[in-house]
N, C-alpha and C positions, 0 to 999 in steps of 0.2 A: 694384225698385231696380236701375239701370244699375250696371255693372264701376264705373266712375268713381265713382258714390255711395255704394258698399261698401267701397269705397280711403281716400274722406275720410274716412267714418261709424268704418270702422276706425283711421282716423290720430288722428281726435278724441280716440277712447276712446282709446287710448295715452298720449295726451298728458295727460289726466285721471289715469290712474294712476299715472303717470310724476309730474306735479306734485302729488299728492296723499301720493307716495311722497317727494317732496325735501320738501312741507309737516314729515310725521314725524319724517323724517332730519335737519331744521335744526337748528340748535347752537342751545340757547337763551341770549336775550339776557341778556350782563352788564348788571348794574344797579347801579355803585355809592352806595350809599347813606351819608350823614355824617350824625355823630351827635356832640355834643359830650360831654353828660352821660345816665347813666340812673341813676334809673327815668323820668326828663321826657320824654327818648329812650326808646322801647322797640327802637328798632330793632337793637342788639348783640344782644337778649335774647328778642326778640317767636319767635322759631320755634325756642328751647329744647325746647320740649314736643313732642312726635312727634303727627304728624297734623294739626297745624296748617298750615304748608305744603306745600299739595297742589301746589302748580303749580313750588315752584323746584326746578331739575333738569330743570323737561320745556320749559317755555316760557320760563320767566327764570330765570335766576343770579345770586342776591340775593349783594351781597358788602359789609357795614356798613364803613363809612371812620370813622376813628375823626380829630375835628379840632378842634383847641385854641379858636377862636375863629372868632366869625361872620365879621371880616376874609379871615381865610385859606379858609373856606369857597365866601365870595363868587369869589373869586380863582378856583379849583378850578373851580367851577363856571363860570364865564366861557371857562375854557381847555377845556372839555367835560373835564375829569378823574373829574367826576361826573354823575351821570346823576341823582340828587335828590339836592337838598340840604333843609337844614331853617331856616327863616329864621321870627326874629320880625318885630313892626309895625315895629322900627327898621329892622334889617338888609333889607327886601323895598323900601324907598322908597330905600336907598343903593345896592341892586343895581339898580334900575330910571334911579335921576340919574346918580349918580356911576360906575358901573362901565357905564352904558349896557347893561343885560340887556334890551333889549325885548319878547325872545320868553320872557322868563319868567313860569312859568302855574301860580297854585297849586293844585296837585289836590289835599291831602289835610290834613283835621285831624292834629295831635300832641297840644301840647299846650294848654290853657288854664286860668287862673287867674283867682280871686276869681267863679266859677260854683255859684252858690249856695250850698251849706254846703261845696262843696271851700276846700281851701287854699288859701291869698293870702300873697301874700309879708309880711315882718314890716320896721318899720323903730323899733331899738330903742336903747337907751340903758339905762345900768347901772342897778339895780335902785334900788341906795342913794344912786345917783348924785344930784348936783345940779338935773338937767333936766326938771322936770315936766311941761314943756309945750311946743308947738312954737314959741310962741314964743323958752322960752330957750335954743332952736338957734341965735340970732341970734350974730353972729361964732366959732362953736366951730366943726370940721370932723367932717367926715363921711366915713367909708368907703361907696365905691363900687365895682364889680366893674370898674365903666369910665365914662368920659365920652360920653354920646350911649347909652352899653348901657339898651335895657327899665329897668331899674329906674333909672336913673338920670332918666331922662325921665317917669317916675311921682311921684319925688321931686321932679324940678325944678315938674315939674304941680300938686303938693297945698300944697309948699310956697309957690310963687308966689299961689297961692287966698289962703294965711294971710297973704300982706305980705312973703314974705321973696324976695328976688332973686336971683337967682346968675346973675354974680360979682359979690362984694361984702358981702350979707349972711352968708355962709356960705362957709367953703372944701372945697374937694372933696379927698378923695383916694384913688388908685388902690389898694385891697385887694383879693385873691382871696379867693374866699367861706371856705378854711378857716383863713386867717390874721384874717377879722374880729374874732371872739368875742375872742381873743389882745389883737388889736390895742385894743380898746373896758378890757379890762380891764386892760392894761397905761398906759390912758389918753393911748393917742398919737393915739385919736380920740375925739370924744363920742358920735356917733350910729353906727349904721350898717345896713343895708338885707341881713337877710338868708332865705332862700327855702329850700324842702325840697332836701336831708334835713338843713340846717345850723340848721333851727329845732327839731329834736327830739334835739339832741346836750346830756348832760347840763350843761353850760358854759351855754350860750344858756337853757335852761331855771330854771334855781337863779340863775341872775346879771342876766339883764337884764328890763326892760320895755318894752313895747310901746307906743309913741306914735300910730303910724298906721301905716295897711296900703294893700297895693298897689291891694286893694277899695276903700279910701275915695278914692283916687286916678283908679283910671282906671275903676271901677266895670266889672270885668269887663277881663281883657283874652287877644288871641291869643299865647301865650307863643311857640311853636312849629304850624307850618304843612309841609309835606312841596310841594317845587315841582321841576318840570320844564321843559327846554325844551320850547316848540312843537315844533321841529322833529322831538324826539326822538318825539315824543305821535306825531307823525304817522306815523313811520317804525315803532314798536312801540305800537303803539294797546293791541294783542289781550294783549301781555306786561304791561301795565303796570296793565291792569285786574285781568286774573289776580294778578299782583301787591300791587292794592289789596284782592280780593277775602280773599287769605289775611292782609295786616295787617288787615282787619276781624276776623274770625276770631280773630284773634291779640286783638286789642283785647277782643275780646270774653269770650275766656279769660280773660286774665289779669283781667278785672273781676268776673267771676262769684266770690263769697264760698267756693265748693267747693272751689274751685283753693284758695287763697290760701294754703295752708301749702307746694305747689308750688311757686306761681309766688314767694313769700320765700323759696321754699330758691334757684331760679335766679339770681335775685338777687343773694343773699348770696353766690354763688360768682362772679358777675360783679365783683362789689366789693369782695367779701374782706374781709365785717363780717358778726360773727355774726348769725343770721336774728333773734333777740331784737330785736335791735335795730333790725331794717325792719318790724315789725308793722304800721308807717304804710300802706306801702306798698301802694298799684292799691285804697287804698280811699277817705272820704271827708276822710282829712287827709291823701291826695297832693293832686295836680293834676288834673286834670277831663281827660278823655279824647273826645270823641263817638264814642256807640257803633258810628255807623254812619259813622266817620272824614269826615264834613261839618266845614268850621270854619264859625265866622260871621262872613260879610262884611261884619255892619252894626258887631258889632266891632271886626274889625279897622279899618273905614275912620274908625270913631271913634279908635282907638290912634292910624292914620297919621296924622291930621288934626291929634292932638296934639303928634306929631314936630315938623311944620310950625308948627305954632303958638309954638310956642319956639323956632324958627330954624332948627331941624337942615337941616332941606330948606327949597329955594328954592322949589319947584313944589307944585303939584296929584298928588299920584297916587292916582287913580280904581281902587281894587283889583279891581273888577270887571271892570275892560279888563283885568286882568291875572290872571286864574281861569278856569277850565275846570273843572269839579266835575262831569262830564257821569260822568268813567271811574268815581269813586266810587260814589257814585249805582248806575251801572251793576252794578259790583260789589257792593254793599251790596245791591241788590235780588233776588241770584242766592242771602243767606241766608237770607231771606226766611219 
């Protein structure tokens, strides 16, 4: 080897340990992540337990964004404020028309309902009450979480099957899920539509009945999906898989029956309701989880397709043009 190819051979190798030494030395990537409610959301909760995430600190900095509604979420994530957000079948076809998201790509299951013997949302009326049937919904109103929200679009779906229309045969209105039970017993509504943990509170239990569920409805649906920019995907590929790899992990924990007095004591300190009282909870009368954080596509495009079908949306959208399930996947196979 000539002076000159001991000079380069030598500069190479420098330049190898030199970028293999700024690889180490990187600051790892913030990742904020939004979450409206838990246990639907594990994300506030998912890396309580020591030893589940192994990666944040070295390669990403998980940081959970706490956000009142899929609106403002949408927004956040438009302005890049967050790096995953968490969107159901309504909210992913309004981020793609309405807010123009293009590059938005869902990588990862949360949550889902009416999957096999998991929980499904409940849509109920007073026990003693007059309303035996769905038919005699017809002119009484209804508490909703919101106009266009998931369950709203489940109820528009099962109810329109039965004959009834909205607007017109039934009036809608806007209750937050823990003023429902209140609202139905104080009779300023007749129906109302409500989901875990507001279906195992003694109120809802001892007072009303159940006419139909969000299973007889959409037969299955994607409650909660975890989504990313492209661009982001591109820029931290290696962060985000690592990422997906410990909320697997995490999912996986808190499913397993060993944990379970754990993962209700976390919980309960997360919520500030005694543990008695989440026994529901990461088992088969929560909401469905996949273990190896996949959602399903054929699902969901059934939920979007229902959106559309009642008006919400003006277009087509194809949720496959809009997933990337590649980094999950990835991660899920690394616990193999």
């Amino acid at each position: 080897m000539n002076k000159r190819s001991m000079v380069l051979a030598a500069m190479l190798a420098w330049a190898l340990v030199v970028g293999r030494g700024a690889a180490l030395c990187a600051e790892p990537v913030e990742i904020k992540a939004a979450w409206i409610n838990t246990p639907a959301s594990l994300i506030p909760i998912m890396f309580a337990h020591p030893g589940i995430a192994l990666h944040d600190g070295v390669t990403y900095k998980f940081a959970p964004v706490y956000v009142a509604n899929s609106p403002t979420q949408i927004t956040a994530f438009a302005a890049g404020d967050l790096q995953v957000a968490t969107l159901n079948f309504t909210s992913i076809p309004f981020a793609v028309l309405n807010a123009g998201i293009n590059d938005l790509r869902i990588i990862a299951d949360e949550t889902q309902e009416g999957f096999a013997d998991y929980a499904t949302l409940q849509y109920a009326v007073l026990k003693d009450g007059p309303i035996k049937t769905v038919q005699d919904l017809k002119g009484k109103s209804i508490g909703v979480i919101g106009v266009g929200a998931a369950t709203d679009i489940a109820m528009r779906a099962y109810l329109l099957e039965k004959g009834l229309r909205a607007p017109g045969d039934y009036t809608e209105v806007e209750v937050r899920p823990p003023n429902q039970v209140p609202m139905l017993e104080e009779h300023k509504v007749d129906a109302i539509g409500a989901g875990v943990p507001f279906t195992y509170t003694p109120e809802f239990l001892n007072d009303t009945r159940t006419l139909f569920t969000m299973k007889d409805a959409m037969h299955g649906s994607e409650l909660s999906v975890w989504v990313a920019h492209a661009s982001f995907i591109k820029a931290h590929r290696a962060a985000l898989v690592d990422l997906l790899e410990d909320t697997v992990r995490a999912y996986r924990w808190f499913a397993d029956p060993k944990n379970h007095a754990e993962a209700v004591a976390i919980l309960s300190r997360q919520v500030k309701l005694p543990p008695e009282h989440l026994d529901w909870a990461f088992t088969k009368r929560d909401y469905y989880r996949d273990l190896d954080g996949v959602p399903n596509l054929d699902v969901l495009q059934r939920n979007v397709d229902t959106v559309k079908s009642l008006g919400f949306i003006k277009a087509d959208v194809k949720v496959r043009d809009y997933a990337d399930l590649s980094l999950v996947k990835e991660a899920a196979a690394r616990l193999k």
